[in-house]
N, C-alpha and C positions, 0 to 999 in steps of 0.2 A: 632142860625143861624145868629144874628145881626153879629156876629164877622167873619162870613165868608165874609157875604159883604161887612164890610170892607173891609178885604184881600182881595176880587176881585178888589176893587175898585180902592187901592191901588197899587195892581198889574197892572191893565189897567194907571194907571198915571206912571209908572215905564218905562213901555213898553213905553210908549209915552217920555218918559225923556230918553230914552236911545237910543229911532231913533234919536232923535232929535240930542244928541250929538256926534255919529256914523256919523250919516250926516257933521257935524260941524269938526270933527275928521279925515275925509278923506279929508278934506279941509286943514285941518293943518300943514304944514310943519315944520322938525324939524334938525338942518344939525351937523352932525359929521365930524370931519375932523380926519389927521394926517400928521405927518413929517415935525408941526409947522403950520399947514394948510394948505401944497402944492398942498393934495390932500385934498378935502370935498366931499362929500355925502349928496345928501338935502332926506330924506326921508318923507311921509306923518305917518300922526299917527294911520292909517285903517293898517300899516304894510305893504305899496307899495314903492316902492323905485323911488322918481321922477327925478331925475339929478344927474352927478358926474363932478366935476370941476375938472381940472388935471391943476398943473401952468407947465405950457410949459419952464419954466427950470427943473423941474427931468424927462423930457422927455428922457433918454438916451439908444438906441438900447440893449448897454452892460449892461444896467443896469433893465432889463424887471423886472426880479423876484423881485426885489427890489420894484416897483413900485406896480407890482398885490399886496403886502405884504400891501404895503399904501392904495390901491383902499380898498383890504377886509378889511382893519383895520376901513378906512374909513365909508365902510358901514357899520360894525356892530356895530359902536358908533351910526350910526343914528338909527340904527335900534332900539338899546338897547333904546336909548330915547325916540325913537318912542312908545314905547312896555310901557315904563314907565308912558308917558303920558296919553297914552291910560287906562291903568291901574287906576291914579290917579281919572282921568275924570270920569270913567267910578262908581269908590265905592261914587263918590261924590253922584253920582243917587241912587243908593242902599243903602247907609249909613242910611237912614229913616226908613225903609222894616223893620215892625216889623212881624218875620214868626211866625204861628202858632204851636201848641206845634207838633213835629214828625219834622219840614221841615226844623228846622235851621239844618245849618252846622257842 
């Protein structure tokens, strides 16, 4: 039973390492762009989308589809980064977790 409390104890600092960076992580900002940077996207790393910059030269009526094309492209490089960040941040905490024999992955 020594070796369960461990693993609880373990698990309890886990949980506690992983609000913590969660916390830190929605704080985070991370920005994609395209079309050379005309448009950017600033995303946070919780996976929320907080700002889009547009430079007011490819603003052109004729030119809408072109622009959504830039905005989406936009977002989902911040997103992807965002995702990736998150990701990184995230096995830094769990890299330690040694699981009991049945729980690993």
């Amino acid at each position: 039973m020594a070796g369960l409390g461990k693993f609880l104890k373990q698990a309890q600092k886990m949980q506690e390492q992983m609000t913590q960076v969660q916390d830190a992580l929605a704080k985070r900002e991370v920005e994609g762009s395209s079309g050379g940077g005309a448009v950017k996207a600033v995303a946070r790393c919780d996976g929320s989308l907080a700002r889009i910059k547009i430079d007011p030269k490819v603003i052109d009526p004729k030119e809408a589809e072109m622009l959504e094309d830039l905005i989406l492209s936009a977002v989902q490089n911040a997103l992807e980064t965002a995702k990736k960040t998150q990701s990184e941040e995230m096995s830094k905490v769990t890299a330690g977790m040694s699981l009991p024999p049945g729980l690993g992955m």
